[in-house]
C-alpha positions in Angstrom: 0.0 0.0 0.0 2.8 2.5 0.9 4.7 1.5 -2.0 1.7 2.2 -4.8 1.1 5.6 -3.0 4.2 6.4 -3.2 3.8 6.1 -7.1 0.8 7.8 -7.2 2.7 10.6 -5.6 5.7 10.6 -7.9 3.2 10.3 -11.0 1.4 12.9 -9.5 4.3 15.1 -9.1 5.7 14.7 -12.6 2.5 15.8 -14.0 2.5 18.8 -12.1 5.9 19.7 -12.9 5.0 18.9 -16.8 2.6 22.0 -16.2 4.9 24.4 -14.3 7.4 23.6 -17.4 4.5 24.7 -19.7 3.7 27.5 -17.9 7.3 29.0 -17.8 7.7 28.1 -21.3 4.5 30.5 -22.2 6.0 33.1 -20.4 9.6 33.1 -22.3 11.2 31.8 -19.3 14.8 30.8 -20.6 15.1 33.9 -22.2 14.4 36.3 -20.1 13.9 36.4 -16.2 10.3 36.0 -15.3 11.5 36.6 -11.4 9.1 33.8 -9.8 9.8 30.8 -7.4 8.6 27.6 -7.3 5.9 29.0 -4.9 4.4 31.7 -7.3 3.9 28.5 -9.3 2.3 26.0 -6.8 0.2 28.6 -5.7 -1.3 29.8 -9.5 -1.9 25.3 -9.6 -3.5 25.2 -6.6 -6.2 28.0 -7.4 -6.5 26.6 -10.7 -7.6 23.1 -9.1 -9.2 24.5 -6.7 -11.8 27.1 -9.3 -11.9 23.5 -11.5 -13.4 21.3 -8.6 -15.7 24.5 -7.9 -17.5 24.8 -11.3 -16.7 22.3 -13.7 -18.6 18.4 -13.4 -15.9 16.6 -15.2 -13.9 17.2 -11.7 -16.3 14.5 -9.9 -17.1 11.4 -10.6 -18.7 8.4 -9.5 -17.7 5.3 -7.6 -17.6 2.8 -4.8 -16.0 2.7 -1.4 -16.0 0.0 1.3 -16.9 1.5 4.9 -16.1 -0.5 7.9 -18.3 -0.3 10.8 -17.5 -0.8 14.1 -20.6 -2.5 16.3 -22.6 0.0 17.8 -20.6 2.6 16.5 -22.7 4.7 14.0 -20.4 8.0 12.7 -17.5 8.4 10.3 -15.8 10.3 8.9 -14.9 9.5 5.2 -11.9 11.2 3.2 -11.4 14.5 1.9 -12.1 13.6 -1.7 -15.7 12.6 -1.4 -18.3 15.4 -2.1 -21.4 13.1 -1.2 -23.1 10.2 -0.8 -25.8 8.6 -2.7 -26.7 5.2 -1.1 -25.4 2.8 1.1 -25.4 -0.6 0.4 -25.0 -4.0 2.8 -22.9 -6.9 1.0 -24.9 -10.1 0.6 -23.6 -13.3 2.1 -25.4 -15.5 -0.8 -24.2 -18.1 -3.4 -24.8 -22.1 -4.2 -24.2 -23.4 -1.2 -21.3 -21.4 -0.4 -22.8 -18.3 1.9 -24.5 -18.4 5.1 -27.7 -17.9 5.7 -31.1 -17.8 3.3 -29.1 -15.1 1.2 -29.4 -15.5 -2.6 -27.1 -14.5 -5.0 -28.8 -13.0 -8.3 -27.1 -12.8 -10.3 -25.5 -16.8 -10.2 -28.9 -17.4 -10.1 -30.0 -15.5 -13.4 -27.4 -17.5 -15.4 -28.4 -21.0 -13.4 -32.7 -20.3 -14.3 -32.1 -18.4 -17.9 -29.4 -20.5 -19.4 -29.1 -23.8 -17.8 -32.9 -24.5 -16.2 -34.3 -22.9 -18.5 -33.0 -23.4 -21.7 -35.9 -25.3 -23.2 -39.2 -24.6 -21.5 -40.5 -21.4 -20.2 -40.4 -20.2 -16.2 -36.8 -19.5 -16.3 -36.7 -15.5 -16.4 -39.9 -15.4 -14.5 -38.4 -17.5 -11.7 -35.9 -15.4 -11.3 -37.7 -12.0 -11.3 -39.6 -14.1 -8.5 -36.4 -14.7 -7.0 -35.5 -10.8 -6.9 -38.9 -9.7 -5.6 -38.5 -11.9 -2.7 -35.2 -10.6 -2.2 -36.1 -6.7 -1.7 -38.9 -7.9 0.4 -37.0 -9.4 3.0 -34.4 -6.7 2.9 -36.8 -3.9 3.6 -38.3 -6.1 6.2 -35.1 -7.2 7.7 -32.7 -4.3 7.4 -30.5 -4.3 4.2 -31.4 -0.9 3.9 -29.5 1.9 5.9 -30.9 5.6 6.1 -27.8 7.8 6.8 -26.9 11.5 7.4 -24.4 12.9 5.1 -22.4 16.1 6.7 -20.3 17.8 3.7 -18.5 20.4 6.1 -17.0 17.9 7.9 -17.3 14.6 5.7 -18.8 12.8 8.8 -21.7 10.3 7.6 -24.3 9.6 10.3 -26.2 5.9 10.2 -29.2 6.3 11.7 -29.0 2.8 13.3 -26.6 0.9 15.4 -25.4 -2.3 13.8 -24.8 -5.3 16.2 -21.8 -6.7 14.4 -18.5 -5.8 12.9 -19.1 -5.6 9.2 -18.0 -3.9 5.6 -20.1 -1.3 3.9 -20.6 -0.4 0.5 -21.1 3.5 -0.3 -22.0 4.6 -3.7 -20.5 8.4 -3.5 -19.3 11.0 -5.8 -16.1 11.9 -5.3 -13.1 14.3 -6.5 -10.8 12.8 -9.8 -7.3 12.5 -8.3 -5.0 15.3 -9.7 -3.1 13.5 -11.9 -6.2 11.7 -13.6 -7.7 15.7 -14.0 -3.9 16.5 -15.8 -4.2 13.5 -17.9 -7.5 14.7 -19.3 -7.7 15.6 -23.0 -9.7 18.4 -22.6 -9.2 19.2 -18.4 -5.4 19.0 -18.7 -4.8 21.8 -21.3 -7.5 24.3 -19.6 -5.9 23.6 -16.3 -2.6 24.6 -17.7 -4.2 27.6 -19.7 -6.0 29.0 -16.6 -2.6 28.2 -14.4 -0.7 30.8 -17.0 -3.0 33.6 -16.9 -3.3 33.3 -13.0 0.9 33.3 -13.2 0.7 36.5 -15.2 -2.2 37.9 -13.0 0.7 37.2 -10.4 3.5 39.3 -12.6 1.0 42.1 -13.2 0.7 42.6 -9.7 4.0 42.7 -9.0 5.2 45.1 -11.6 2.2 47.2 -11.1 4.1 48.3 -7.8 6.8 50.3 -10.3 5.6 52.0 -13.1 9.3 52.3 -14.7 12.6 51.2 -13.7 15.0 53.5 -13.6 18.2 52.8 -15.8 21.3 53.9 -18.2 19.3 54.8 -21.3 16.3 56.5 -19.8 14.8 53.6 -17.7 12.4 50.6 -18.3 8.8 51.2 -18.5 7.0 48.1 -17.1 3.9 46.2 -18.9 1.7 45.4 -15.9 -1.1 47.1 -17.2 -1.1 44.8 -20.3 0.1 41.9 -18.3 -3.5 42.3 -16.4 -5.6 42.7 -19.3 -4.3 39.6 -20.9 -4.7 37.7 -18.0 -8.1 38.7 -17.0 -9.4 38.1 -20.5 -7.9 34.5 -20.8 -9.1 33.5 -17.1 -12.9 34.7 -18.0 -12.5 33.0 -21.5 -11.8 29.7 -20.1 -13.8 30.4 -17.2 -17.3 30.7 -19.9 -15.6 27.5 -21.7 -16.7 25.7 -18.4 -20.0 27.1 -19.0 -20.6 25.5 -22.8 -18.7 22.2 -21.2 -15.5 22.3 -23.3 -13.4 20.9 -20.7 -15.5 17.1 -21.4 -18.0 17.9 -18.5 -21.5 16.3 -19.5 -23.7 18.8 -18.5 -27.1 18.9 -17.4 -28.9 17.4 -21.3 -32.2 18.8 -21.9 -34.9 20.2 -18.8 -38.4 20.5 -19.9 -40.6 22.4 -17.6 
């Protein structure tokens, strides 16, 4: 485990650095002396992720995560990176004769009735869908399902029930796309660089704005803040309306009618 995060971090911080390099390119570094540190440009990155996560969908996405529970234990507090939480889910203990219990295992049980028993008379798909019925019946009568608080200040999930025994959840959540899946994106990679350059000459602007013109051997060196702001504020609300039309590969909302 500590071995693949520490991959994930190095890939991680390869990407990022991929982006810096891009961003000093764009602004001539190499050539002339843009006069920021590698904090100027960590700081430009993290407001960039951080206005992506805000307002663009393509930022979340959805998946599963096994939850623990502790008996009679009924908060938790779930990481960071998930935004919220759709269901909760028990794991069944079915199969042929290899769970516990009068669990039953659908889907073995779909291939076993419309393939196998089947086959060649009719009853097979309806035995099944029999099969299922009785299935949610007993688990609404019996406790499979779990109402919960969700708490999205403080990522704390409330089960509004204590469960007798030690067992593993399943949450269906939404959660943030690691940073390095985000800067492997065809279309969230390149706005997240393009937003990170105009924040980095926001950054310039400001500074140079302190000096109108530097004094100097041949009459001084008039500085180009003003322009530098401009540019920057243009290119941050152009991407910023590109997250709007969904440019960046978000799916958007499809059609409302009413």
């Amino acid at each position: 485990m500590a071995e693949a995060q520490q991959t994930l971090d190095q890939t991680l911080e390869t990407k990022k650095q991929e982006a810096f390099d891009y961003v000093k390119l764009q602004l001539g570094e190499g050539i002339i002396d843009t006069e920021l540190d590698a904090s100027h440009y960590e700081a430009a990155y993290q407001r960039t992720i951080g206005t992506y996560r805000q307002r663009a969908e393509n930022a979340v996405e959805e998946s599963f995560v096994f939850l623990p529970v502790v008996s009679e234990v009924n908060e938790y507090t779930l990481p960071n990176e998930v935004t919220e939480v759709k269901d909760i889910y028990r794991q069944t203990s079915g199969g042929m004769g290899i769970g516990s219990g009068s669990d039953f295992e659908p889907f073995y049980a779909s291939y076993m009735n419309s393939y196998l028993l089947g086959s060649a008379r009719s009853g097979g798909l309806a035995t099944y869908d029999f099969l299922m019925q009785n299935r949610e019946t007993m688990g609404r009568l019996f406790g499979s399902e779990i109402l919960f608080t969700w708490r999205p200040q403080d990522h704390r999930i409330i089960l509004h029930r204590k469960l007798k025994t030690d067992e593993t959840l399943v949450l269906h959540v939404y959660n943030y796309r690691p940073d390095d899946n985000l800067l492997n994106d065809t279309y969230a990679g390149p706005w997240i660089k393009d937003y990170a350059f105009a924040h980095v000459k926001l950054m310039l602007a400001e500074a140079r704005g302190k000096f109108s013109q530097i004094a100097g051997p041949q009459g001084g060196t008039t500085m180009n803040a003003d322009t530098l702001r401009s540019d920057a504020q243009a290119e941050m609300d152009k991407l910023e309306v590109e997250l709007t039309l969904y440019n960046d590969g978000s799916a958007g909302l499809g059609f409302v009618i009413g």
